[in-house]
N, C-alpha and C positions, 0 to 999 in steps of 0.2 A: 530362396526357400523360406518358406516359415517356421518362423523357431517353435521348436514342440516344447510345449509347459508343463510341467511336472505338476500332476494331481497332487490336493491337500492329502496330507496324510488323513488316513481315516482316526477320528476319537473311539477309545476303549469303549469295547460295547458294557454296559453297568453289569456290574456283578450281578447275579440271580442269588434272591436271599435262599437258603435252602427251607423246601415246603418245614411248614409247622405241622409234626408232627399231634394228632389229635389224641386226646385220652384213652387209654384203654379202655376206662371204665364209664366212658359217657353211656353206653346205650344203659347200662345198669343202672346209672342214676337217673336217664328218662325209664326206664323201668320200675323205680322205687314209688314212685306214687301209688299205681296201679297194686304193685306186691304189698302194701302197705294197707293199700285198702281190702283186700282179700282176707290179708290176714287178721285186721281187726273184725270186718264185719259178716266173714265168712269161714273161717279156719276155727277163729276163737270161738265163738257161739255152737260150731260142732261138735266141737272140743267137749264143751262145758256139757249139751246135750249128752254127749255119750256117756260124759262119767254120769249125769241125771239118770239114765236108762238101768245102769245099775247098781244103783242105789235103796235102799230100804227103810224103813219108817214112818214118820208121818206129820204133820202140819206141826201139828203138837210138839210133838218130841223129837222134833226134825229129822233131815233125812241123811243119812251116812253111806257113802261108798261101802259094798260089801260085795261086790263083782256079784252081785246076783241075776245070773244072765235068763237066769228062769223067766224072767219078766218079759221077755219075748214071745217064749212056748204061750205063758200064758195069755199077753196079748194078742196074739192071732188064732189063739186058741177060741178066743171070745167074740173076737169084733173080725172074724173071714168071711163072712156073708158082707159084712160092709166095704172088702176088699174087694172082693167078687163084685159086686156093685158097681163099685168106684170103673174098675176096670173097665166095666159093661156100659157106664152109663158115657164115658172118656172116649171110648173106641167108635159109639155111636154117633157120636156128638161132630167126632174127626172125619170117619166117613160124609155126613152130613154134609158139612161143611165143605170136602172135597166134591163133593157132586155139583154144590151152588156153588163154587167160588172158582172151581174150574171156567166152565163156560165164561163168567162173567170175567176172567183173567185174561182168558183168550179174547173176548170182545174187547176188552183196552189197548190191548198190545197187538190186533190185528187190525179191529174194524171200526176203534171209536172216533179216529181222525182228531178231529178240529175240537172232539168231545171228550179226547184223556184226560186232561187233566180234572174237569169238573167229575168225572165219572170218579177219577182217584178221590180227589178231596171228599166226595161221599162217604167213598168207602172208609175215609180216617175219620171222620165227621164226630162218629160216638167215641173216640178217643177222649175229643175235650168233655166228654160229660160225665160225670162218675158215674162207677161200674155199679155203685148200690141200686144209683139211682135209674139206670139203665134197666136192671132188675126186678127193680121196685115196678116197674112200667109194664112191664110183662103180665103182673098180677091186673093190671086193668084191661092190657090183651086179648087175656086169657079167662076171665071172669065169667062166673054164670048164663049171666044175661047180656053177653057182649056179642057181637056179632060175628069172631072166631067160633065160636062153640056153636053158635044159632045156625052155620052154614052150614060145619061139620056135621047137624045133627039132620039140616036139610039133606043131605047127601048120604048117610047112613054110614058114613065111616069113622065113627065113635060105636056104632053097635062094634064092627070091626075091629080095632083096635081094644075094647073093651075084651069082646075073646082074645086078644093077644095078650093081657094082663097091662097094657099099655097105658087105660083109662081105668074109671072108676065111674058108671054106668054112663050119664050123662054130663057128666065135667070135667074138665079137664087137668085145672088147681088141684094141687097135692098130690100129681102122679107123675110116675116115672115119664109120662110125654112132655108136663109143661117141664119138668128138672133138664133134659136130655134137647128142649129149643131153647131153653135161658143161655146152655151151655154153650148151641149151634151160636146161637145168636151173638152173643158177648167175645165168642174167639173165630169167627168167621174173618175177620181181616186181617190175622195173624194166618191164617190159607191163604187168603187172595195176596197180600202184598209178598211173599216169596214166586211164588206160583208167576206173577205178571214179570216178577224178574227177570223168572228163568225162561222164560214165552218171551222177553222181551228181546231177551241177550239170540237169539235163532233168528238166522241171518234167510232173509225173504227169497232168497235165489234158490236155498233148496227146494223151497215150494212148489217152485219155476221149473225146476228141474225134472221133481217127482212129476210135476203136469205133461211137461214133454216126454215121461217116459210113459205117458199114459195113463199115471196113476188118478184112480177115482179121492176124491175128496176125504172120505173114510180110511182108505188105502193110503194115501199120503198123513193123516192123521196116526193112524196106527203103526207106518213103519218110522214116520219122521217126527212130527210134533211130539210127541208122549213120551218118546225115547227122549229128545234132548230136554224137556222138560223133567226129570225124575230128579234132578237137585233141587228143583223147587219142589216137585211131590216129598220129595222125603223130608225139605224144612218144614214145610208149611203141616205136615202131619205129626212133627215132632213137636212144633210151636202150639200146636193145637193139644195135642193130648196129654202132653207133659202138665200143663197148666190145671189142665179140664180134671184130670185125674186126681190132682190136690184140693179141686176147688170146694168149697163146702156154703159159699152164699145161696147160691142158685138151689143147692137142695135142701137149708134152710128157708128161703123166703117163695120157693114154688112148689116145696115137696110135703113130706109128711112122715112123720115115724117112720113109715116103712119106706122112705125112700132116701133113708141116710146115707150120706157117702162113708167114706172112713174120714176124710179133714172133719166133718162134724164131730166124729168121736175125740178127736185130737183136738179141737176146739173146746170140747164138754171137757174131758179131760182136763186139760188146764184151766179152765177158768170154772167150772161150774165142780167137779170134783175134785176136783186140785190133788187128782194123783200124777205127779208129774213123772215117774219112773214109768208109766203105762204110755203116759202122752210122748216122751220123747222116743220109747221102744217102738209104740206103733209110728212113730215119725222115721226112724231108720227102718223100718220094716216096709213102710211105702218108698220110702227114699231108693232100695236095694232092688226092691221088685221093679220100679220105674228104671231103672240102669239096667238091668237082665234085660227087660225086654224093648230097651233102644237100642241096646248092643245086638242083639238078636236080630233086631227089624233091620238095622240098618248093614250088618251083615250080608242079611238074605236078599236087600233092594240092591248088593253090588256098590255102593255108593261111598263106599267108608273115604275115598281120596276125594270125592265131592261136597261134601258134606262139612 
């Protein structure tokens, strides 16, 4: 018989160091930058504005907190036709914008193939250039003797527009139309790049699906694409109007007297009358009304966990 050998004893398996317990406090301190930067360049500067708002005096004789909240009544007392404006000229500009940047969202994310990416970078293109100078461009655009205005007038839709209070007989500079395309124009890929997200992120089988259940193109558009796109309709209309509504270049360098936003007033305001209790009160008076009615829209679009 063969003699049976007794196995080595096995070696002690290594002790296991116990896990290292991580900080409590680490995500707060990758939190502190961020909270840091808010509060300097965002909390503090409101701060400061507010107590500006009610304050009283003048250049001269400086200005002293005296909680005079009057200065509100009477800033919207004064400058609501340029609220109403802003409003109007914001809202327009957003629609606008949703009508071209739709289509063109959906052709990237559906049908541009081998041509996405060139089609995007278009679309970011006038990022790298400044927004003056983007503006500034418009006025050659848009110009007397330019050949925008020479078609429109071939076509008669400047008489048109001109009964709509849109133009100002036959030109188009310094009226609520060219303020209201500076506006399309300049914040159209803040529509389209949400918009191609949310188009992007919709998964191609439901289409497949809609088609085998017979549905027509329109019919799968309207019960499938639009619905799961409405995260991007509601960004891309908040990215657009939120901006468009403070902005005050485009109806400085395309507009006229009568087509002031309210930022030009708040612009005059501080630098040209240096009443700055009116400048910061109509600044929270836009700031307030712009939150009413985000809260409101984004309510009524259903989207508040989307968003």
């Amino acid at each position: 018989m063969a003699a049976v050998t007794e196995a080595p004893p096995l070696a002690p398996a290594p002790e296991k160091k116990p896990p290292r317990k991580r900080g409590r406090f680490t995500p707060y301190w990758l939190l502190l930058p961020g909270i840091l930067w808010l509060l300097i360049f965002f909390a503090a500067p409101m701060i400061y504005q507010a107590s500006t708002s009610v304050q009283t005096g003048s250049l001269e004789e400086g200005y002293k907190v005296t909680w005079h909240f009057a200065t509100y009544w009477d800033a919207l007392s004064s400058y609501w036709p340029q609220f109403l404006r802003s409003v109007f000229y914001a809202a327009s500009a957003t629609v606008l914008c949703l009508l071209l940047g739709y289509p063109l969202a959906y052709l990237i994310a559906f049908r541009a193939g081998r041509w996405r990416n060139l089609i995007m970078i278009l679309v970011i293109a006038p990022f790298f250039t400044s927004f003056l100078i983007r503006t500034l461009a418009w006025k050659t655009i848009l110009a007397d003797n330019g050949p925008v205005v020479h078609t429109l007038n071939s076509l008669h839709i400047l008489s048109l527009t001109d009964w709509l209070g849109w133009t100002a007989g036959d030109r188009v500079l310094a009226t609520p139309l060219a303020v209201v395309c500076g506006l399309t124009y300049n914040f159209l890929p803040f529509m389209i790049l949400p918009l191609y997200t949310s188009l992007e992120r919709i998964d191609g089988r439901l289409h497949e699906a809609a088609g085998d259940l017979y549905a027509k193109p329109f019919t799968t558009f309207r019960k499938v694409t639009f619905p799961l796109s409405m995260p991007g309709v509601v960004s891309g209309t908040l990215l657009t109007f939120i901006p468009a509504a403070g902005d005050y270049v485009n109806a400085e360098l395309l507009g006229s007297t009568d087509t002031r936003m309210v930022g030009n007033v708040i612009q005059a305001q501080f630098l040209r009358v240096l009443d700055y209790p009116t400048a910061a009160a109509l600044s929270f008076i836009l700031m307030a009304a712009i939150l009413l009615m985000v809260t409101f829209y984004i309510r009524r679009s259903g989207t508040e966990d989307l968003v």
